[in-house]
N, C-alpha and C positions, 0 to 999 in steps of 0.2 A: 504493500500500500504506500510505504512512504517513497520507493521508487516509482511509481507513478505520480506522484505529487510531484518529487523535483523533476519530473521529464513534463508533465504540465508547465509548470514554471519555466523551465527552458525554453517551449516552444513558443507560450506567450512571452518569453522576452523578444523573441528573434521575431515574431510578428510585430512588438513595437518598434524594435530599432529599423523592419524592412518598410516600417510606414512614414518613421522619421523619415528615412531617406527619399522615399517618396514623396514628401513635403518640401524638403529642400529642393527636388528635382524641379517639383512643380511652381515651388515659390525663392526661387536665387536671391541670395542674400549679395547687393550690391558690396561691394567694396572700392576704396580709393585706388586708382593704380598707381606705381610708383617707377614705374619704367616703360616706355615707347620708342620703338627701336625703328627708324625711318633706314633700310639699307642702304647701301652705297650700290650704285648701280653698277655692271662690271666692265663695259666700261667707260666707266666717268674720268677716266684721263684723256678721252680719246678728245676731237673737238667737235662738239652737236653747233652743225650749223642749220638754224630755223628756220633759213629762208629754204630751204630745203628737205626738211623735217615734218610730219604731218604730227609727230604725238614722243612724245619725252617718259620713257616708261617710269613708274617705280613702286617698288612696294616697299611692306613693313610686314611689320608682326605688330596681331592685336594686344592694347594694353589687356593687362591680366585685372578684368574687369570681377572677375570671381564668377563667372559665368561664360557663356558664347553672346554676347550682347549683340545686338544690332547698332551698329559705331558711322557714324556721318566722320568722315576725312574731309579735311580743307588744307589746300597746299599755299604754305607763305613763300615770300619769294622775298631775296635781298640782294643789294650787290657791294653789303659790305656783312666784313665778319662777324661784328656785335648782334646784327639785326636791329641796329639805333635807329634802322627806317626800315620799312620794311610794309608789300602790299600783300595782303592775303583775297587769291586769284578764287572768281565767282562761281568757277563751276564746282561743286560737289561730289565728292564719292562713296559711296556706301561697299565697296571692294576693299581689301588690301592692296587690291593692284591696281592701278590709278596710268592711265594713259592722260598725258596732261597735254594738250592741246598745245601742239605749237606758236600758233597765234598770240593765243590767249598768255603765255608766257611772254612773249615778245611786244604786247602790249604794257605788259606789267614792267617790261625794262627800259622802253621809252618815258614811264614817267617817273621811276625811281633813277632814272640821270635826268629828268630833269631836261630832256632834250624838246626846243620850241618846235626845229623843224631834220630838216634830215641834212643839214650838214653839220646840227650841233651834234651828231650821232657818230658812235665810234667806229670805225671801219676795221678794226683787228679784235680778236676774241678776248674777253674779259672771264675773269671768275664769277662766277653766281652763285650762292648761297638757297638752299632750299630747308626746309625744316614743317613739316605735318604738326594741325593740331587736331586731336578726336574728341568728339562728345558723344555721348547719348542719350538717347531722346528719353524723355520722362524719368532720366536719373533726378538724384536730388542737386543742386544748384552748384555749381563750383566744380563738376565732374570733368571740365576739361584737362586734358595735357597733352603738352609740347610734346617734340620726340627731338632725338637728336638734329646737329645740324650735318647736312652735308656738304659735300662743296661739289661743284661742278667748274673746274680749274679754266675751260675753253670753250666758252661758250661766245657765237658768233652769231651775233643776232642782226636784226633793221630797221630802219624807224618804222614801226607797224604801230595803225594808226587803229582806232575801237572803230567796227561797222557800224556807223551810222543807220539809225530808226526810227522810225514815226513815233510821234508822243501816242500815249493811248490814252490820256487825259486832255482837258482845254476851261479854261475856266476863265468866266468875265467878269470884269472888275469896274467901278464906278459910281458915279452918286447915286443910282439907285441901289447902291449896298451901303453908302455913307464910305465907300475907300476900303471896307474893310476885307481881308482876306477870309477871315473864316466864318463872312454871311456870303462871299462871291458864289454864283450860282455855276455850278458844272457845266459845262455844252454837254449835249446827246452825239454819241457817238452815231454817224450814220453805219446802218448795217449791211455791211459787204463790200465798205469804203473807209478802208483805216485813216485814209488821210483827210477823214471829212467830220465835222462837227457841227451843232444846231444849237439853235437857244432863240427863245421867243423874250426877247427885252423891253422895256419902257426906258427910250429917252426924252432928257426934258431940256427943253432949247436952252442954250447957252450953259449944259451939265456935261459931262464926258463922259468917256470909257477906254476900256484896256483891254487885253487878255494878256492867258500866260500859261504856261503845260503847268502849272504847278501853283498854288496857292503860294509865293510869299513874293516879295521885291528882290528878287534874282540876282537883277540885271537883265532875265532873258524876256521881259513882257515886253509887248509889242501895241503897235498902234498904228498913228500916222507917222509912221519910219519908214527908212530905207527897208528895203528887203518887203513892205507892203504895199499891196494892193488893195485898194478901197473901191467900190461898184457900190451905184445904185441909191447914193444919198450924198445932198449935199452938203458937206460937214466943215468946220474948218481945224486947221490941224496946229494944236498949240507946240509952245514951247516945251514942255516937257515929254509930246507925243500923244497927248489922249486927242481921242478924235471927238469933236467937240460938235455936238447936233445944234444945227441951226434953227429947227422945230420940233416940238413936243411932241410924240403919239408911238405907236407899237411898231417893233421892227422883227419879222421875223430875219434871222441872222446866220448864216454858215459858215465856216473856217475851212481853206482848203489847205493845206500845210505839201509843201514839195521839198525835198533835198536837192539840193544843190554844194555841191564838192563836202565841205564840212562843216555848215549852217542848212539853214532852213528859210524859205520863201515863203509867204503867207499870202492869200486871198483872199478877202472880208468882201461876201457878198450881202448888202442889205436890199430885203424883198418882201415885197408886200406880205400883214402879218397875217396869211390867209389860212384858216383851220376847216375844213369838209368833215361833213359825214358819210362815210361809204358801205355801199352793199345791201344790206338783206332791208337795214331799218331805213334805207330813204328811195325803199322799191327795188333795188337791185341795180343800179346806176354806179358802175365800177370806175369812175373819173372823176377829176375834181370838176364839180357841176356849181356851176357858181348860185344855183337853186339851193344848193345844201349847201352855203356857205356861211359859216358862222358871223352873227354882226362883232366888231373890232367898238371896245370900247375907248373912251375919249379919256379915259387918265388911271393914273399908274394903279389903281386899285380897285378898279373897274373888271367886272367879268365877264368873257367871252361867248355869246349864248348863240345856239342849235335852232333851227328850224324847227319846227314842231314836227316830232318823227314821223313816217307814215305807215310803219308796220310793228304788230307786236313782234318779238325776238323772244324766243325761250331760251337764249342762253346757248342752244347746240353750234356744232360746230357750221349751219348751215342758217341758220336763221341767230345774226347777235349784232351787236354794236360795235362798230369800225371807226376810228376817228383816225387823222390822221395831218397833216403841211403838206405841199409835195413841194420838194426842194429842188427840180430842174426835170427837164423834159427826160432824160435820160438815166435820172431817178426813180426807179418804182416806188411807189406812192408806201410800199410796207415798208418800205427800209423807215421809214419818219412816220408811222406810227406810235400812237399809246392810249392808256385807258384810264379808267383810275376805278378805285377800291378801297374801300373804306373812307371814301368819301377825299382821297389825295390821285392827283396826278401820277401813271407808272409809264416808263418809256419804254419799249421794245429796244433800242437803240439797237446791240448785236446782238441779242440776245436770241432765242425760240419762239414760237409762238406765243401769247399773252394766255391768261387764262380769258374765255367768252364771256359775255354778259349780258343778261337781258334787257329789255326796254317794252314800253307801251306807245303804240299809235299815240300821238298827241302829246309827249311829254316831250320837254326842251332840255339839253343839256347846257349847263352852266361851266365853265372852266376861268380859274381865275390864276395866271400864269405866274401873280407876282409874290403870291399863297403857297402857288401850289394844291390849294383846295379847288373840287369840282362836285358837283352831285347833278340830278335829275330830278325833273318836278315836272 
C-alpha cells in the first residue's frame, strides 16, 4: 500500500512539472537581452560599389529574447566611427537577413556628408559604419538594442537623390479658419487621381488663402507664387503670397500638384460651387443636370439645399441617394462624390463605395460645407 502511495505521488508530480512546462511554452517569460550580434559580412573588405549594386546583404543572430520573438530590425547607417551622426534607413525587416536596398543606402550617405549637389560628393570609396537596432512588438517599453558596429572599409557610392512623390495630403488655410492650422480644413482626395484634390470654400473679399501638404508654416505652403497657377477667379496676389478674393461667395476648388525635376508645380483651379443630385432619387438622370442643382448660399454659414427629390430610395444598392461636384469633363462624377451620416458630411474621396441611403419623394437635402453638418427634411 505504501508503494502505491509514493508511485501516486510520483506520477502527480511529473504531471505538474509537465504542465508547468507547458505554461511557460504557452506563456514566455520576456526577458532583457544583453547581446546582439550584427555579422561582418564576408566580404566586407572587398569595395561595394552602389551605383552598381541592387541590395547590400546582412544578417545577425537574434537577441536572446528568452523566447523565439517576433523582432522588427532597422538598419543605422554612419560615416563616422562614434555614430555622433548617424540616419536610421526606412525600410524594415522582420528577417535576420536583411537585403538592404542599394539606393536607399546611398540616399542615407548623400545627406550624412552633407552633400548640396553632386560635385560636393566624393568620387573614391569611403568607410561606412553600419550597426542594427531590434525591438519587439508589444514587449514592455525600453526593449530595444543596438548590436555591434560594423565597418564596411570601401564603400563607393553617388549622389542618389530620394524619389520624389505626390503628397497624399493638401490642406487650406485662411481667414475662414482665422490663420489657424489645426481648424484648416483637408482637401478631398480625388479618387483615381493622386495628384488631384477638392475642397468646397467660403471667400470673403479682400480675406485670403493658402494651402500646404501638411498643417504647419513649413516654408513649403503655397499661393500666388512662382511654381502656381491660379484659373478661374479674379484674385489679387499679396505680399506674402495669399491669394487675396476680390469678392465674397462659395468657391468650389481643386489642386492639381505635378513634379517637376525636385519640386513641385501646382494648379488652383477655382469653379463654380456647383453640388447635383444623381441617379435613382432625381428619376434616374446620370449627369450633372442643372434641374438637380443645389441653390449656393450667399454667406459663409449659409446651407446648400437639394431640389425636392423625386423618388422614394430604400437604401438598396439600386434605388439610394447620390450626391456629388463634378470636377472637369474628364472626371467621372464618383470620383467627387459623398454623403453624410449621422447627420455630418462623409467623402468617398479614394476610398470604396459609400454605404446607401435612403430618401422620400419631396424631401430636400440641406448641406452646410463650412459645419460640415447636413441632414434631410
Amino acid at each position: 500500500m505504501k508503494k502505491i502511495h509514493l508511485y501516486l505521488c510520483f506520477m502527480l508530480g511529473l504531471m505538474a512539472f509537465s504542465a508547468c512546462d507547458k505554461d511557460q511554452d504557452s506563456n514566455p517569460i520576456y526577458q532583457d537581452p544583453t547581446t546582439f550580434v550584427l555579422n561582418t559580412p564576408k566580404y566586407a573588405n572587398a569595395e561595394y560599389d552602389l551605383s552598381d549594386a541592387n541590395a547590400v546583404l546582412l544578417t545577425c543572430s537574434q537577441p536572446d529574447y528568452g523566447f523565439a520573438a517576433a523582432v522588427v530590425y532597422t538598419v543605422q547607417v554612419a560615416t563616422q566611427s562614434d555614430f555622433s551622426n548617424y540616419l536610421e534607413l526606412a525600410t524594415a525587416y522582420t528577417s535576420a537577413r536583411m537585403e538592404v536596398d542599394a539606393k536607399e543606402l546611398a540616399v542615407a550617405l548623400v545627406a550624412l556628408l552633407g552633400a548640396e549637389d553632386k560635385d560636393d560628393f566624393p568620387t573614391e570609396a569611403f568607410p561606412v559604419y553600419i550597426r542594427l537596432k531590434a525591438t519587439v512588438t508589444n514587449a514592455p517599453e525600453g526593449n530595444e538594442i543596438l548590436s555591434n558596429i560594423i565597418t564596411l572599409p570601401k564603400v563607393k557610392s553617388y549622389f542618389a537623390l530620394e524619389e520624389m512623390k505626390l503628397p497624399t495630403e493638401m490642406y487650406a488655410i485662411g481667414d475662414f479658419c482665422s490663420w489657424e492650422w489645426e481648424d484648416a480644413p483637408a482637401m478631398v482626395p480625388v479618387h483615381s487621381n493622386p495628384d488631384k484634390f477638392w475642397l468646397m470654400v467660403w471667400g470673403e473679399a479682400g480675406k485670403g488663402m493658402k494651402f500646404n501638404t501638411a498643417t504647419s508654416w513649413n516654408g513649403n505652403q503655397f499661393g500666388a507664387t512662382d511654381g502656381v497657377t491660379i484659373n478661374g477667379i479674379d484674385y489679387e496676389a499679396a505680399a506674402d503670397g495669399n491669394i487675396v478674393f476680390k469678392e465674397s461667395g462659395w468657391h468650389l476648388v481643386m489642386v492639381t500638384v505635378t513634379i517637376e525635376g525636385r519640386g513641385y508645380l501646382y494648379t488652383v483651379d477655382f469653379m463654380e460651387p456647383a453640388v447635383y443630385v444623381f441617379g435613382a432619387a432625381n428619376g434616374g438622370i446620370w449627369s450633372a443636370d442643372d434641374n438637380w442643382k443645389f441653390t449656393v448660399p450667399t454667406t459663409a454659414d449659409g446651407e446648400f439645399v437639394s431640389p425636392a427629390l423625386a423618388v422614394d430610395c430604400d437604401g438598396s444598392d439600386e434605388k439610394n441617394l447620390r450626391l456629388c461636384v463634378v470636377l472637369a469633363d474628364n472626371i467621372d462624377w464618383w470620383k467627387s462624390e459623398f454623403i453624410f451620416f449621422d447627420g455630418k458630411i462623409t467623402y468617398r474621396a479614394a476610398g470604396a463605395d459609400q454605404e446607401r441611403i435612403s430618401c422620400k419623394a419631396g424631401e430636400k437635402v440641406y448641406l452646410n460645407f463650412s459645419t460640415g453638418e447636413a441632414y434631410m427634411e
